[in-house]
Backbone and ligand atoms as CSV (ligand in chain L), in Angstrom:
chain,resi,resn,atom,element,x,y,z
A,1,UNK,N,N,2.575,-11.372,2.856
A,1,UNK,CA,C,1.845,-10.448,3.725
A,1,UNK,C,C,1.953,-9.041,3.191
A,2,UNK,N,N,1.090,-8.131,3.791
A,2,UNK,CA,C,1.374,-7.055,3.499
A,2,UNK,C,C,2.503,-6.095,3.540
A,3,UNK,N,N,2.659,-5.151,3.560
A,3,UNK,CA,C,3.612,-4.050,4.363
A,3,UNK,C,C,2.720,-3.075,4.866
A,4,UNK,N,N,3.236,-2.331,5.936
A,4,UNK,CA,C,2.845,-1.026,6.922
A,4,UNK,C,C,3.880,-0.286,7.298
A,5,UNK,N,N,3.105,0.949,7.562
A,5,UNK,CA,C,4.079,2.089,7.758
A,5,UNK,C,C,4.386,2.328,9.109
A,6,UNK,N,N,5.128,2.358,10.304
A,6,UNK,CA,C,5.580,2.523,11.347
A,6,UNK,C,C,5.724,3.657,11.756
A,7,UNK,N,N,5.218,4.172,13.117
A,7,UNK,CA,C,5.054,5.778,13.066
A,7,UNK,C,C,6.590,6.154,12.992
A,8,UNK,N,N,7.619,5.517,12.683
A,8,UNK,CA,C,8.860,6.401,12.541
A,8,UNK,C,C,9.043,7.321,11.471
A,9,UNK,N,N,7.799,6.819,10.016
A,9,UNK,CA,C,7.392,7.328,9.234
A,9,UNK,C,C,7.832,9.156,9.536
A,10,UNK,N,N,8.525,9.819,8.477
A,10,UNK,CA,C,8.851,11.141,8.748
A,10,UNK,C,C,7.910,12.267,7.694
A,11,UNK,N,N,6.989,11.412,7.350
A,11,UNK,CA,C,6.203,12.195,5.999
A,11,UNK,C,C,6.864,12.773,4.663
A,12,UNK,N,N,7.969,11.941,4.259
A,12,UNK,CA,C,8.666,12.439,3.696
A,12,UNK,C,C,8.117,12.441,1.679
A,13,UNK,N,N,6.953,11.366,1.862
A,13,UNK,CA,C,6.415,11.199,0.940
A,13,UNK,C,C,6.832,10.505,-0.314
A,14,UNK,N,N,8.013,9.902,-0.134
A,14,UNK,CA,C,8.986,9.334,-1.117
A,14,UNK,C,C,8.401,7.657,-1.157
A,15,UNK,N,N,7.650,7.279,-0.917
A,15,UNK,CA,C,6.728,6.015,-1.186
A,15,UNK,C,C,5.825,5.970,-2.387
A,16,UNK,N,N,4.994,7.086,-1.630
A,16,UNK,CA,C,3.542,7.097,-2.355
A,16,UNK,C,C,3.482,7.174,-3.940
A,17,UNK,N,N,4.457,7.687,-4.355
A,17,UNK,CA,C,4.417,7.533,-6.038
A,17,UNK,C,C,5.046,6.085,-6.559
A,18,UNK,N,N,5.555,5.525,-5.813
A,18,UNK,CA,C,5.962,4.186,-6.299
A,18,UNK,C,C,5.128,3.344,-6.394
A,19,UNK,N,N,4.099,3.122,-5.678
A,19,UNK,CA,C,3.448,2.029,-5.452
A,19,UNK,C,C,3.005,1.903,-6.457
A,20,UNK,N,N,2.660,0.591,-7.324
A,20,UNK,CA,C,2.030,0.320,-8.382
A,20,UNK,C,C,0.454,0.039,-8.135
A,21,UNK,N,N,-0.143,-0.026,-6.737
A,21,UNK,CA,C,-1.349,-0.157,-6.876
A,21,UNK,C,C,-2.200,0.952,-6.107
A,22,UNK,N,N,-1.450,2.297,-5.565
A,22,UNK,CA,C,-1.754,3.465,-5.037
A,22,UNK,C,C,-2.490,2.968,-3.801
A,23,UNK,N,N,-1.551,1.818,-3.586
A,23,UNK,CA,C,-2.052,1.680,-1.818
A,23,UNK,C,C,-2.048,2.658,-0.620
A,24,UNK,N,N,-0.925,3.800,-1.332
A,24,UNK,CA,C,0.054,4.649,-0.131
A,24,UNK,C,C,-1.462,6.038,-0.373
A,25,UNK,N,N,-1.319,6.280,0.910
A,25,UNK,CA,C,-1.631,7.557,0.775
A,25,UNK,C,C,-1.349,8.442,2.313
A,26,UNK,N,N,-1.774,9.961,2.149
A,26,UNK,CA,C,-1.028,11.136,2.990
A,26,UNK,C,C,-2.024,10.736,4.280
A,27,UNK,N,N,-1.461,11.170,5.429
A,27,UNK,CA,C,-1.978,11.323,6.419
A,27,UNK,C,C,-3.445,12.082,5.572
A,28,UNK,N,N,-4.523,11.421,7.029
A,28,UNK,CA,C,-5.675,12.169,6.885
A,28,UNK,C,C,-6.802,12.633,5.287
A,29,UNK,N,N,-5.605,11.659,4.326
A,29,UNK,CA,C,-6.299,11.574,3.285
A,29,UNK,C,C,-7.645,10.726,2.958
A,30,UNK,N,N,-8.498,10.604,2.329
A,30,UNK,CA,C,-9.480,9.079,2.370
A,30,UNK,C,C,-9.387,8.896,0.847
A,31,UNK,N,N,-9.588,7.343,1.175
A,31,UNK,CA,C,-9.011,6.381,-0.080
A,31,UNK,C,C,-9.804,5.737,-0.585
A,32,UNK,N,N,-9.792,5.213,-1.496
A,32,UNK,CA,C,-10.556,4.726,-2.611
A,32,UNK,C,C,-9.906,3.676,-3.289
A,33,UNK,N,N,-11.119,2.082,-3.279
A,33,UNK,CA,C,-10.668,1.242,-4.270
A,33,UNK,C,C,-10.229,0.789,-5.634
A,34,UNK,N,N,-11.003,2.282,-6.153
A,34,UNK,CA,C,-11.039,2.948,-7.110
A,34,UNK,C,C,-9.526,3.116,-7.802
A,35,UNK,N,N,-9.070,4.320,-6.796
A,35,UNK,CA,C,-7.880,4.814,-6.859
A,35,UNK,C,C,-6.444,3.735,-7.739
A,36,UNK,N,N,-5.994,4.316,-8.796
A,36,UNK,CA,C,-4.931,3.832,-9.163
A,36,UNK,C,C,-5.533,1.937,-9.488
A,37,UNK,N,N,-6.682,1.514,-9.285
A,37,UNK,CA,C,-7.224,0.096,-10.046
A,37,UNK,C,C,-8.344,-0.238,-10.558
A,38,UNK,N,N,-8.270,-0.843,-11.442
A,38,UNK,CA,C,-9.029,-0.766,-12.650
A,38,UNK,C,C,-10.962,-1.397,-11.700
A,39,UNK,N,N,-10.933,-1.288,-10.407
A,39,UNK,CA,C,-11.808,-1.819,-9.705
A,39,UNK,C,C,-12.912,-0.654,-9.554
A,40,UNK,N,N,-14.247,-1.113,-9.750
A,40,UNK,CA,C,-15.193,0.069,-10.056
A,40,UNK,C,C,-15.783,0.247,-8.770
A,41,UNK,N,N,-15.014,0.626,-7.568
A,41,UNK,CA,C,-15.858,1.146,-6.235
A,41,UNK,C,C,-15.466,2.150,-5.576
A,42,UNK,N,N,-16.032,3.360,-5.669
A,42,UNK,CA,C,-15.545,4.739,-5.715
A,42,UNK,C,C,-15.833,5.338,-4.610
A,43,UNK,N,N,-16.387,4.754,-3.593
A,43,UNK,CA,C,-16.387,4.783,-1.867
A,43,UNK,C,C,-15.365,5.225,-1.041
A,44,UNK,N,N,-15.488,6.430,-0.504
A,44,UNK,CA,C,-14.502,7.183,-0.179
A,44,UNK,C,C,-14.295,6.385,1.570
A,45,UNK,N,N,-13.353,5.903,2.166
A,45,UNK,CA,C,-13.098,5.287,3.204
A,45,UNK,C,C,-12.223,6.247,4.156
A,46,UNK,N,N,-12.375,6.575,5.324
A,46,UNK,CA,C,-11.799,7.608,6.138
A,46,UNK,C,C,-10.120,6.892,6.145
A,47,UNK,N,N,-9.242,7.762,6.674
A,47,UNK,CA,C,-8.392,7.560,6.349
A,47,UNK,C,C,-7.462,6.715,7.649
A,48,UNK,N,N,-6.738,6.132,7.550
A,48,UNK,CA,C,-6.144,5.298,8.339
A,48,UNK,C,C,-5.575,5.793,9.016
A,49,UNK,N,N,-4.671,6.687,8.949
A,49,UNK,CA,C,-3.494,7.447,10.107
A,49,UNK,C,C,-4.159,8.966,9.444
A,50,UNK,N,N,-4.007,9.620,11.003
A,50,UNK,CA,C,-3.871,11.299,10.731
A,50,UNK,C,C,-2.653,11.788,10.282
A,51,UNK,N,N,-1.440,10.961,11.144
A,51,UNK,CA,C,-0.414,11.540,11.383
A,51,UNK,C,C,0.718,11.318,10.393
A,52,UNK,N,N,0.390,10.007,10.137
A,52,UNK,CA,C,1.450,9.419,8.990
A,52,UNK,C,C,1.028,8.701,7.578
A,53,UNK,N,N,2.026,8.859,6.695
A,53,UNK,CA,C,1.450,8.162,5.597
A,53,UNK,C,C,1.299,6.768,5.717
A,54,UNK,N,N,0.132,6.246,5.607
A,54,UNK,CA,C,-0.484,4.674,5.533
A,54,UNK,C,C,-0.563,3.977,4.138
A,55,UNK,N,N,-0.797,2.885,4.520
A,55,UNK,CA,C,-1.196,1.945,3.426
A,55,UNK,C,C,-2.006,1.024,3.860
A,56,UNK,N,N,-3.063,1.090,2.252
A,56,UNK,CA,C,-4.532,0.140,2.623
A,56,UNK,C,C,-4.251,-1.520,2.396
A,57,UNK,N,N,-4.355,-2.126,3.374
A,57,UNK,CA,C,-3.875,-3.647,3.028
A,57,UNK,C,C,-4.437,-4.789,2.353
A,58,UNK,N,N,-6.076,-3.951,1.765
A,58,UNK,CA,C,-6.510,-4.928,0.667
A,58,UNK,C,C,-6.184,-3.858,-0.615
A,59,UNK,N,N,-5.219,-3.690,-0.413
A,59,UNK,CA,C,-4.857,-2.469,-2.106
A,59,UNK,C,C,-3.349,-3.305,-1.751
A,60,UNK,N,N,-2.281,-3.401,-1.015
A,60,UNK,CA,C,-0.904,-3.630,-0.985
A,60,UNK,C,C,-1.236,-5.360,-1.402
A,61,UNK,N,N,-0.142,-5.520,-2.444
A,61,UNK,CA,C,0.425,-6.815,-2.712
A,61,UNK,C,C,1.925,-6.859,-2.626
A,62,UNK,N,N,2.492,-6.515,-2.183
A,62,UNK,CA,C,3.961,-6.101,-2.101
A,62,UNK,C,C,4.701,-6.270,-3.273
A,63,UNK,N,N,3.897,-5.351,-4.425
A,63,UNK,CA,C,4.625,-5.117,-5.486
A,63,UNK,C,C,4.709,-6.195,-6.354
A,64,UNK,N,N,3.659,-7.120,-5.873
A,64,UNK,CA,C,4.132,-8.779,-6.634
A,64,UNK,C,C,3.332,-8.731,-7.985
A,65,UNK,N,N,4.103,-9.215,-9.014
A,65,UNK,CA,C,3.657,-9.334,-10.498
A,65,UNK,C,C,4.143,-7.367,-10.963
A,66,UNK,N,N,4.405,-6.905,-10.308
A,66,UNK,CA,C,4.808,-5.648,-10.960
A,66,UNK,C,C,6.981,-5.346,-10.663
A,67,UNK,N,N,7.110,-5.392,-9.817
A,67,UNK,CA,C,8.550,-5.574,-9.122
A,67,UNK,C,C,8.878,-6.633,-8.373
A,68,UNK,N,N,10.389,-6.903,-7.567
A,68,UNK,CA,C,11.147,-7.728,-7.756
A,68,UNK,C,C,10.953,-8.009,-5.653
A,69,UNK,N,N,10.899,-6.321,-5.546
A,69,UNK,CA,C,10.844,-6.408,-3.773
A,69,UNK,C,C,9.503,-4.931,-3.814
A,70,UNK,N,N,9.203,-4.885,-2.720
A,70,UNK,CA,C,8.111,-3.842,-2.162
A,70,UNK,C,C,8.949,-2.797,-2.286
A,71,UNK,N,N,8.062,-1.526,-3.691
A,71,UNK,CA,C,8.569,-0.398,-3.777
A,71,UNK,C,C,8.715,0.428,-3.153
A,72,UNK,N,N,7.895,0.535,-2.072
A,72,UNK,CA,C,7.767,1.598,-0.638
A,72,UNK,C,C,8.787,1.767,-0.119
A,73,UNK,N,N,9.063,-0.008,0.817
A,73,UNK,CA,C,10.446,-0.435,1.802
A,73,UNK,C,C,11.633,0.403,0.757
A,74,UNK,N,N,11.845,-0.513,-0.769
A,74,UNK,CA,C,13.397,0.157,-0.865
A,74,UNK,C,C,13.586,2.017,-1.136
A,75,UNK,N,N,12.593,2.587,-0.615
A,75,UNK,CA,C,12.919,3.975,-1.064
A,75,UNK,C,C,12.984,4.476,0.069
A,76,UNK,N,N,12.486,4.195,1.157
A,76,UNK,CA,C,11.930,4.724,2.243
A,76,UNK,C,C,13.439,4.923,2.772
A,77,UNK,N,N,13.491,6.389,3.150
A,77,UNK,CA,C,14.610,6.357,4.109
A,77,UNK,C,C,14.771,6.378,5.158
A,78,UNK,N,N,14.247,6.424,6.031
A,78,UNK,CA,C,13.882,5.756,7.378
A,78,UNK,C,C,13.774,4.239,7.891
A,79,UNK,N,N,13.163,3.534,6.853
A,79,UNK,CA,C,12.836,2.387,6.723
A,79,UNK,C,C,12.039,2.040,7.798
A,80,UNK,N,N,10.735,2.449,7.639
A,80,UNK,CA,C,9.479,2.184,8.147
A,80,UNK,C,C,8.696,1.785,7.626
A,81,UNK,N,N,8.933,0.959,6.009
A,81,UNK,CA,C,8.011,0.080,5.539
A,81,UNK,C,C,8.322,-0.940,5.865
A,82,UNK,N,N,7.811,-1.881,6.873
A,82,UNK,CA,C,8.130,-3.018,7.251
A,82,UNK,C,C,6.675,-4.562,7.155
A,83,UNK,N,N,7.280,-5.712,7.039
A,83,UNK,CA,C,6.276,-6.399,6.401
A,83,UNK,C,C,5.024,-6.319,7.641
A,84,UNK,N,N,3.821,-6.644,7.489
A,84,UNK,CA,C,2.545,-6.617,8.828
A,84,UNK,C,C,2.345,-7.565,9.137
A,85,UNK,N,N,2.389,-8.244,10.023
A,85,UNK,CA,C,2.570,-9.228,10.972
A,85,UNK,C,C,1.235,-9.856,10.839
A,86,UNK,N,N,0.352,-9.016,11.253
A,86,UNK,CA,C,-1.088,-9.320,10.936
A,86,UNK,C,C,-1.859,-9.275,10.045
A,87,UNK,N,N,-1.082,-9.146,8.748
A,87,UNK,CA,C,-1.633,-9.514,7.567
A,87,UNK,C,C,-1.330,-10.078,6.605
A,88,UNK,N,N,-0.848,-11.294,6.936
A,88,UNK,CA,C,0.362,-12.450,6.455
A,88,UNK,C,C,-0.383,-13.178,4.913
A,89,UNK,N,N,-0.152,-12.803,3.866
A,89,UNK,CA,C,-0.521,-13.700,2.706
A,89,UNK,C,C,0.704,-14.694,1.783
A,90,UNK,N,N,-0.134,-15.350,1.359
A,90,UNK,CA,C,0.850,-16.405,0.604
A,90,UNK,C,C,1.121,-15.662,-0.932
A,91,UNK,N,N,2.346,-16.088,-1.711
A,91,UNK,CA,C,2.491,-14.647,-2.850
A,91,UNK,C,C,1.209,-15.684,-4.017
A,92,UNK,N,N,0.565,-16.911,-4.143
A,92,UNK,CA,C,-0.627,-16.891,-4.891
A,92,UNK,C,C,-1.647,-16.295,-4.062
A,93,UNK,N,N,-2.323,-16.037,-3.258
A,93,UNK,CA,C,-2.497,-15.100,-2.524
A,93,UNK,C,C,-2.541,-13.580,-2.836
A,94,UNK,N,N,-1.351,-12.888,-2.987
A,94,UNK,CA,C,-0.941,-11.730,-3.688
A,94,UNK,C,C,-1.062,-11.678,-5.014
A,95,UNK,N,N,-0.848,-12.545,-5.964
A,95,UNK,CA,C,-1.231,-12.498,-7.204
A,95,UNK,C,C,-2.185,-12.247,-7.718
A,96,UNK,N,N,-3.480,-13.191,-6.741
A,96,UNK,CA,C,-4.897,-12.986,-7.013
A,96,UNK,C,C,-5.047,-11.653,-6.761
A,97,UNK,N,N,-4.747,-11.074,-5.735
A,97,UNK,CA,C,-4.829,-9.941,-5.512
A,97,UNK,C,C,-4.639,-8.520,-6.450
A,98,UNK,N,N,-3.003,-9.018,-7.192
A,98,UNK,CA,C,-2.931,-8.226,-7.957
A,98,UNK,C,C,-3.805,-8.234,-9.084
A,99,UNK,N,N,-4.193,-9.532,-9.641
A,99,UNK,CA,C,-5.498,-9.460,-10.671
A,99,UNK,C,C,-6.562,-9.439,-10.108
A,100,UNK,N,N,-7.273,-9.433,-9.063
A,100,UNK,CA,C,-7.833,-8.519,-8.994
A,100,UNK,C,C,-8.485,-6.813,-9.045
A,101,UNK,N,N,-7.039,-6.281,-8.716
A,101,UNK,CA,C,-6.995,-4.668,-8.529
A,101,UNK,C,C,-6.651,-4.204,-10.135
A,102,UNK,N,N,-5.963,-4.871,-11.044
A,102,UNK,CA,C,-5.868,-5.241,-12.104
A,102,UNK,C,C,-6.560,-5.942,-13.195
A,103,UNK,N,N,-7.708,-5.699,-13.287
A,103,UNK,CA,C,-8.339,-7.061,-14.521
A,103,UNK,C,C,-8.132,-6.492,-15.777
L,1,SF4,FE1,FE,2.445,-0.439,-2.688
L,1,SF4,FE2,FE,4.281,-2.303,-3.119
L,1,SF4,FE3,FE,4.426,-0.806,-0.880
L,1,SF4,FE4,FE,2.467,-2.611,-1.147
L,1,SF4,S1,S,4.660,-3.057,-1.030
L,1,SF4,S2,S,2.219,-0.478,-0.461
L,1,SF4,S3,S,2.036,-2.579,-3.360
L,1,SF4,S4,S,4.657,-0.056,-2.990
């Protein structure tokens, strides 16, 4: 499954450079499929949270084929990257995913 950010989130910003597929982004930012993968759709999408830093859940694979655990969760000091309940994938599943965002 994915991961999500929990408004305990403190904006501390210590995620967003880890991610290997630039799922993370700032409050109130808008995101792009584009962004950080080799995927050619440059459609700017409003942004998910005003308040806190989010993550897009067809961009998150939880780090699979690049790291060992989800780069977000182990940095986060708060620990408000937690897995999404409602967006439960299998890790072939995530793989495709990552070659996808990856070709
Ligand atoms: Fe990015 Fe990995 Fe966190 Fe998903 S789990 S948002 S791919 S750092």
């Amino acid at each position: 499954m994915g991961i999500r950010i929990t408004d305990d989130c403190i904006n501390c910003e210590a995620c967003e450079p880890e991610c290997p597929n630039n799922a993370i982004y700032a409050p109130e930012e808008a995101w792009k499929m584009s962004d950080g993968t080799t995927v050619a759709d440059d459609n700017e999408h409003e942004a998910v949270s005003d308040d806190y830093f989010y993550i897009v859940t067809d961009k998150c694979t939880e780090c699979i084929g690049f790291h060992e655990e989800p780069q977000c969760a182990a940095v986060c000091p708060v620990d408000c990257c937690i897995p999404d309940e409602e967006n439960v994938e299998s890790e072939s599943e995530l793989m495709a995913k990552k070659d996808k965002l990856h070709a």
